[in-house]
N, C-alpha and C positions, 0 to 999 in steps of 0.2 A: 557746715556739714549738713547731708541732707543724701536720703535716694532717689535716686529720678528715674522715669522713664520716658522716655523718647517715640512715638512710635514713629513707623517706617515713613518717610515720603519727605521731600521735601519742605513740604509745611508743616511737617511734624513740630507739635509743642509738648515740651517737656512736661510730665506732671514731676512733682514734688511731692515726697513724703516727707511729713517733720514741718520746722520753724515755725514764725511766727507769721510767713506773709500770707496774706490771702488772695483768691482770684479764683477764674476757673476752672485752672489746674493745679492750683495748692489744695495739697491736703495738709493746714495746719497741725501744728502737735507737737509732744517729745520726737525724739528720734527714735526712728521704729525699732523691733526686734526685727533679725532677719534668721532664717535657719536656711543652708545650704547642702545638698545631700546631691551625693551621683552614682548613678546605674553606667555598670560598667556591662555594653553590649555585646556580644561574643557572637562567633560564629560556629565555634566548638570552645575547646577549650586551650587552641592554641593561636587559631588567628583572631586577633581582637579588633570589630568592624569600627567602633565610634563611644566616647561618654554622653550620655544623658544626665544633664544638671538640672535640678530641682531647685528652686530658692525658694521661699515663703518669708513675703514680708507681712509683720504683722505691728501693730501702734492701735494708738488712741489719740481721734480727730478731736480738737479742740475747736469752741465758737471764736473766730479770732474777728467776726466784726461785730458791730454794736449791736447785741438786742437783752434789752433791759428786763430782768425780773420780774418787773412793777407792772410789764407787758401782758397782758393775758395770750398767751401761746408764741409768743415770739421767739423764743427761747427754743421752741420744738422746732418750731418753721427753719429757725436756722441747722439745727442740727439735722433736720431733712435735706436740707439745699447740702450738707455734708457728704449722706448718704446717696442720695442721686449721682454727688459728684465721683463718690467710690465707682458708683456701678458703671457709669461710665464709662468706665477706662475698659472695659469690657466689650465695649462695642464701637471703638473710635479704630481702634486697629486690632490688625491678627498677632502682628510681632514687630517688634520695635527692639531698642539699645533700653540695658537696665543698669545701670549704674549705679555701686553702694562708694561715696564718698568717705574716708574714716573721719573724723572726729576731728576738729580744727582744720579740716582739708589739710592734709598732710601730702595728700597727692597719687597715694597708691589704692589707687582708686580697685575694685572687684567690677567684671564689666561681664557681662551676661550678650554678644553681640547680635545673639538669635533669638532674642529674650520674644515668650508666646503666652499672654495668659490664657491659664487654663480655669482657674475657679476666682471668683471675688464674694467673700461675705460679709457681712455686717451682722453681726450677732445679737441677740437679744439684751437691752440695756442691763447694765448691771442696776442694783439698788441706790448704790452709790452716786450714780449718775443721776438715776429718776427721769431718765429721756431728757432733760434739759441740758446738762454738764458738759457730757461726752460721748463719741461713739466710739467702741474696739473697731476695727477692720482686719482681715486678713489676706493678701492678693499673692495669685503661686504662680509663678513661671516659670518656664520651661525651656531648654536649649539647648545645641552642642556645641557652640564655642562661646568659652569662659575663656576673656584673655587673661594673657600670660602664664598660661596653665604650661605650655610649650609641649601640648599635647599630640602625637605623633599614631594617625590613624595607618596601622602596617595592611591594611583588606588593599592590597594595591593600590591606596592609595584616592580610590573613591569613598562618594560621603553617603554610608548606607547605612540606616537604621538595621534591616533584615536582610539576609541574602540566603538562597538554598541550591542548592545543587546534587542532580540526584540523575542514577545514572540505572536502565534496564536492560538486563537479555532475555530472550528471550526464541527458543524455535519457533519457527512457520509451522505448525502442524499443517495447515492447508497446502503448503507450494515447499514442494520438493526441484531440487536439479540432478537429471542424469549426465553426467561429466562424457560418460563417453558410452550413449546407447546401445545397447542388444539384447534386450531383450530377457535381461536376467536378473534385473535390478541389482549387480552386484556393484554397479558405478552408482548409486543413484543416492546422492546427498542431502542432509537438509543446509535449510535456507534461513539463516537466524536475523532478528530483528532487532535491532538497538536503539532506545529509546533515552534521548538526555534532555531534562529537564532544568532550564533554570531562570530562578526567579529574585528581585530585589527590589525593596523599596527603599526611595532615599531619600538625604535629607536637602530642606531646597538652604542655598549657603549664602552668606551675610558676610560683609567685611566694613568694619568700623561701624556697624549698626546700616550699613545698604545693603538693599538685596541684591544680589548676583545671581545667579540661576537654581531654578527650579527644579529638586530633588529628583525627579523621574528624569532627567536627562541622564545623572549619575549612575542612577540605575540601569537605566541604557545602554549607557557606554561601559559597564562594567558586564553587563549581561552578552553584551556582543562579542565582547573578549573571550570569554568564556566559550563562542563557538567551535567548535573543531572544523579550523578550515581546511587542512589535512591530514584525514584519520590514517593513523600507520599503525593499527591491532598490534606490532609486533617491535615496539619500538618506546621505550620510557625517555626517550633523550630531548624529548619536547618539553620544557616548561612551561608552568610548574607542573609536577608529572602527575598531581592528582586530576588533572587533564584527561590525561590519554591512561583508557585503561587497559589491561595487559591481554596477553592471550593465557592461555590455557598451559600451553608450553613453559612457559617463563615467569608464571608471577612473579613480583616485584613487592617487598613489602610495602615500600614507597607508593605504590599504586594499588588501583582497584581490581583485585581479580575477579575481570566478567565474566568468565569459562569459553573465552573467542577461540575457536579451533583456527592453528597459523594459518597464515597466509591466505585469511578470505579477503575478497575482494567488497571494496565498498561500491554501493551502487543507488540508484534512489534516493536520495537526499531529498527530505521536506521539511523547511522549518516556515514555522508559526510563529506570529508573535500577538501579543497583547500589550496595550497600556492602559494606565488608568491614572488621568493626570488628575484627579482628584485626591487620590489615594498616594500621588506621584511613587507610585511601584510601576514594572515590567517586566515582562516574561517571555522567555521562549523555549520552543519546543519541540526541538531535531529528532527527526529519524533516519536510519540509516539502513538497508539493507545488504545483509552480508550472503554473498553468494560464494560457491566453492572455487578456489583455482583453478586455472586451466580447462573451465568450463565455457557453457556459452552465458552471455547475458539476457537470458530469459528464464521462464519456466514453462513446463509443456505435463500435460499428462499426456498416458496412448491406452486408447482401450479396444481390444480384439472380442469379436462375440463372433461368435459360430451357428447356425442353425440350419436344422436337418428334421425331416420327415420321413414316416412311410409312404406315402405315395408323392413324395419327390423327385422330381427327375433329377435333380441335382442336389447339393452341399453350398451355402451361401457362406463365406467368412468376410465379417468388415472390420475394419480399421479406421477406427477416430482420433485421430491426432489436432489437439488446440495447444497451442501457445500462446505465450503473452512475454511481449518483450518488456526488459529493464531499462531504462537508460543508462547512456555511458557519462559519467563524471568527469568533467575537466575542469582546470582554473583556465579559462581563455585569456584573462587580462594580468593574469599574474600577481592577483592579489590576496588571494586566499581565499577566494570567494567561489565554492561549489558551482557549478553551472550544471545542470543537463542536457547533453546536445541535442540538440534541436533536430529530431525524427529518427533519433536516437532507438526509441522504442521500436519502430516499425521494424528499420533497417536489420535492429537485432535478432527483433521476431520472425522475420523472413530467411536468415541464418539458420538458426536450428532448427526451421520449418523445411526448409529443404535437405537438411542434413536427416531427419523422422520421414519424408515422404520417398527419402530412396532405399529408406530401411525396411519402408510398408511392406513390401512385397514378403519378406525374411521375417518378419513380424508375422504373416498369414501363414507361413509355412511354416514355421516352428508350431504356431498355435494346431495346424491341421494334422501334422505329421509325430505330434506329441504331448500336445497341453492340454487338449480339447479333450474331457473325461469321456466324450459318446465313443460309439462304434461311426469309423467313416465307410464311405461305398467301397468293398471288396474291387481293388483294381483302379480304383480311380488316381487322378492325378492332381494337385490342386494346380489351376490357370492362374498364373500371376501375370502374365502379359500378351496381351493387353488386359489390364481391370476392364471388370465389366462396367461398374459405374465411377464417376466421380464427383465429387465438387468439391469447391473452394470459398471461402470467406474472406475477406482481408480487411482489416478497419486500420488504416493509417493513423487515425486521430486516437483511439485507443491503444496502441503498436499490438496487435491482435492478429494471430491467422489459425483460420480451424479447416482441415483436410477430411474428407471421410471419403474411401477409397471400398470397393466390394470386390471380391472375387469368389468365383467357383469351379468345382470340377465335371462341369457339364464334361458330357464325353461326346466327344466331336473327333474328327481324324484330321482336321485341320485348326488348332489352334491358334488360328488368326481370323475364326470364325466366332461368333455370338453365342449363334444355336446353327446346329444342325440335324435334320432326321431323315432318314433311309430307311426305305422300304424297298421290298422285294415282293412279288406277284407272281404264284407260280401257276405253269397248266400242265398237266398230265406230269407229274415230276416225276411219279412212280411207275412213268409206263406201263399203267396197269388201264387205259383207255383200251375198250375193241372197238376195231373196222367191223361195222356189218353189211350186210346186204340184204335189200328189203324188196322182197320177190309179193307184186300183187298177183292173187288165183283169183279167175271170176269163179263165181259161185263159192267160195270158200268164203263160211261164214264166219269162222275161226281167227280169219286176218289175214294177212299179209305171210308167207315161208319167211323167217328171219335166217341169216344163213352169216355165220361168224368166218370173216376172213382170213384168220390167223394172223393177224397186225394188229398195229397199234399206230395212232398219229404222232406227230413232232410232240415234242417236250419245247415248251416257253417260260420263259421268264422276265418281266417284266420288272424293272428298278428304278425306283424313283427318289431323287437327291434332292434337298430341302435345305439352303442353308443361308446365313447371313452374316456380309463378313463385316469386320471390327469397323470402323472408321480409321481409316490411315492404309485397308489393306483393298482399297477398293480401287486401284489404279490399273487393272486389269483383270479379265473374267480369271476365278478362281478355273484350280481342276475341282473337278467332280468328285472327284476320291472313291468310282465305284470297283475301278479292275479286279479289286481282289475278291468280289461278289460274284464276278461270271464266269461260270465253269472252261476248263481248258474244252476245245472240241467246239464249242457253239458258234454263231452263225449269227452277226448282229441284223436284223433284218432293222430298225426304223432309232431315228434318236431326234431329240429336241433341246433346246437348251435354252434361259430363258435369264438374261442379266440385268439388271440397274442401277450400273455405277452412284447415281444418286443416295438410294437406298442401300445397295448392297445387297439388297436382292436376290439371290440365285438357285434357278431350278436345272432340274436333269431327267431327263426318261429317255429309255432306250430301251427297247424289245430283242430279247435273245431267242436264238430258233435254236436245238440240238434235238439228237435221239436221248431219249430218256436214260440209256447206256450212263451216258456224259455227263447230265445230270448232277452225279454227288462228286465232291471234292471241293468246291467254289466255299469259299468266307459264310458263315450262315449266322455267324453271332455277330454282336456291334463293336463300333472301333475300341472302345476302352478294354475290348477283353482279348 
């Protein structure tokens, strides 16, 4: 009869607790006491992950080879080489076979097959002893398979000391989605964030006293399980259903009610992991984002600003539109395994970015013709085509595009122009010039007899066009757009005209003759009024 320990390896030699032989893995003595206690480890309070066995052996090492009384300290010396040899076992292995043999070896043996010490003492001699007699010892180990226990781990079936799993929602306050833009925010959804957590450490496993694999693999393979490889928000029929949590619509008692508004789409997929083969725990750390139905796979804001002066010639409104695309989620291989397609972001960001830059223009108008708190130019018109400015951004590697668009209601009579300004140069309008005649008198000191005709000269008008057209409208010389300036009755005497398809370019003069009669009736204010 006798306890022994084994540690792990091959060359592992047994120590002995008890009998009478000695060596230098006998520990001489009666037959130990042993006390056995177990921690039952939970994961709440209904799935139960693993037991933790505790043994504590404890005896009294006897000198079992010769050293003589009569000896001056021989008697200590031995029972040092005792104590050495306790402590020992402390540092020969991590974990080894512990075996409590009964009494007569009877055969049913208590076998410990993850056996780990954790504490070895030798305690202070009793009086009894006087340091020569005997030493107490007490050695604790530790482990989760105690055969024949026909102990049945139900956590799925992996060997895990700890496990956690924990699940977040959360809105996007920064990143909203407009499902179907105009301008009124009444489509315009949030963007929620779901964050699942999970974490395990495990136990490394032993059969017959060998080691088999190392505890963070378990954890591993149990924490991967645990991924959601496809999230269905509206749907408990996935096992086990603390898995998948519910929507908003339908909780489940069975399930976790995350407040998921039906039928979001999942999108972005990021997971993390960690291991710590030390600790043999690992971790991971999914996120998901849920976007609304039947929207686009991005997010965009749009912002309109408006400004305007008193000495203005015009009214500027721009429109900033950025997006930022999402990816699209597929299993490619068929295994449950999230993927992001690859330029996935761009492609999407390029969708709703053209879907916002053909809304610009109705964006500028609604803001000019309603939204905008100022007073606009009495008469004007707001120019949405062609914009006066543009430009464009696009970052493929970030799936990114940002648009900023301007327009204005310069007042021009050709809306396929830039700028335009017209002027008018008038002479004698109010035929109010006299004809004289200038009569020199010799000897008249006085001057010259001035002598009034009873006439008056022509009425002129001079007009001159000033204008510059868009890009795209430069394919031939514009008109002039002056006819409604020049009075009915006049008489074009001189014209020039001055183009640069290049530029766009384009001038205009022309000189009108009439009688001052003919003069009024002609266009005398500007094209917007």
């Amino acid at each position: 009869m006798a306890i022994t320990y084994t540690p792990k390896g091959p060359t592992g030699t047994a120590y002995e607790f008890g009998g009478t032989a000695d060596g230098a893995t006998k520990i001489p003595g009666p037959f130990p006491r042993y006390d056995i206690s177990t921690e039952v480890v939970r994961q709440d309070s209904i799935k139960h992950l693993k037991c933790k066995h505790t043994i504590t052996v404890s005896g009294t090492a006897l000198i079992a080879a010769t050293a003589s009384m009569l000896s001056e300290g021989a008697r200590q010396s031995a029972i040092h080489t005792l104590i050495k040899r306790i402590h020992k076992l402390a540092t020969v292995s991590k974990h080894g076979k512990l075996e409590i043999e009964p009494y007569g070896g009877g055969g049913n043996r208590i076998t410990l097959e993850d056996a780990r010490i954790t504490s070895v003492s030798t305690p202070e001699q009793t009086e009894q002893s006087s340091g020569v007699q005997s030493q107490d010892y007490s050695v604790t180990f530790e482990g989760y398979y105690l055969s024949s226990m026909d102990e049945v781990g139900d956590f799925d079936g992996y060997h895990l000391s700890t496990a956690t799993e924990s699940w977040d929602v959360a809105p996007d306050e920064g990143r909203y989605q407009d499902i179907a833009p105009n301008f009124s925010g009444a489509n315009t959804k949030r963007i929620f964030t779901v964050s699942h957590s999970i974490s395990a450490t495990g136990i490394d496993t032993f059969s017959s006293g060998s080691f088999e694999e190392r505890g963070w693999k378990g954890a591993r393979d149990w924490c991967e399980s645990r991924c959601v490889a496809t999230p269905n928000w509206n749907s408990d029929s996935t096992p086990p259903k603390d898995r998948q949590p519910s929507p908003a619509a339908s909780p489940d008692s069975t399930n976790i009610p995350l407040q998921i508004p039906v039928d979001y789409v999942v999108t972005n997929v990021v997971r993390s992991r960690n291991i710590d083969h030390t600790n043999n725990s690992y971790s991971i750390s999914e996120t998901f984002v849920l976007v609304p139905p039947d929207g686009y796979l991005a997010t965009s804001t749009i912002e309109v600003s408006g400004e305007n002066n008193l000495d203005a010639d015009f009214m500027t409104v721009s429109v900033s539109i950025s997006v930022a695309g999402l990816p699209s989620v597929e299993d490619p291989d068929g295994t449950g395994a999230l993927v992001p397609t690859s330029g996935s972001r761009y492609s999407n960001a390029k969708t709703l970015a053209s879907v916002l830059n053909g809304l610009a223009p109705q964006y500028a108008l609604d803001f000019y013709n309603g939204i905008y708190f100022g007073d606009t130019p009495t008469g004007r018109v707001l120019i949405v085509d062609p914009e006066v400015s543009r430009s464009e951004s696009h970052n493929e590697t970030d799936g990114s595009v940002s648009i900023s668009l301007s327009y204005n209601d310069r007042c021009v009579s050709d809306n396929n122009a830039i700028s335009e300004n017209i002027s008018l140069s008038w002479s004698n309008r109010d035929g109010s010039n006299q004809v004289i005649a200038l009569v020199p008198v010799i000897g008249k000191a006085t001057g010259p007899v001035i002598q009034n005709m009873g006439t008056t000269n022509e009425t002129t008008l001079s007009i001159s066009v000033e204008k510059k057209m868009a890009i795209g409208f430069r394919e031939q010389i514009p008109a002039h757009g002056a006819n409604a300036y020049i009075p009915a009755g006049s008489f074009r005497r001189s014209m020039t005209e001055s183009w640069n398809p290049t530029t766009g370019s384009f001038s205009f003069t022309a000189e009108f003759v009439m009688c001052a009669a003919t003069a009024a009736g002609a266009k005398e204010d500007g094209p917007c009024v």
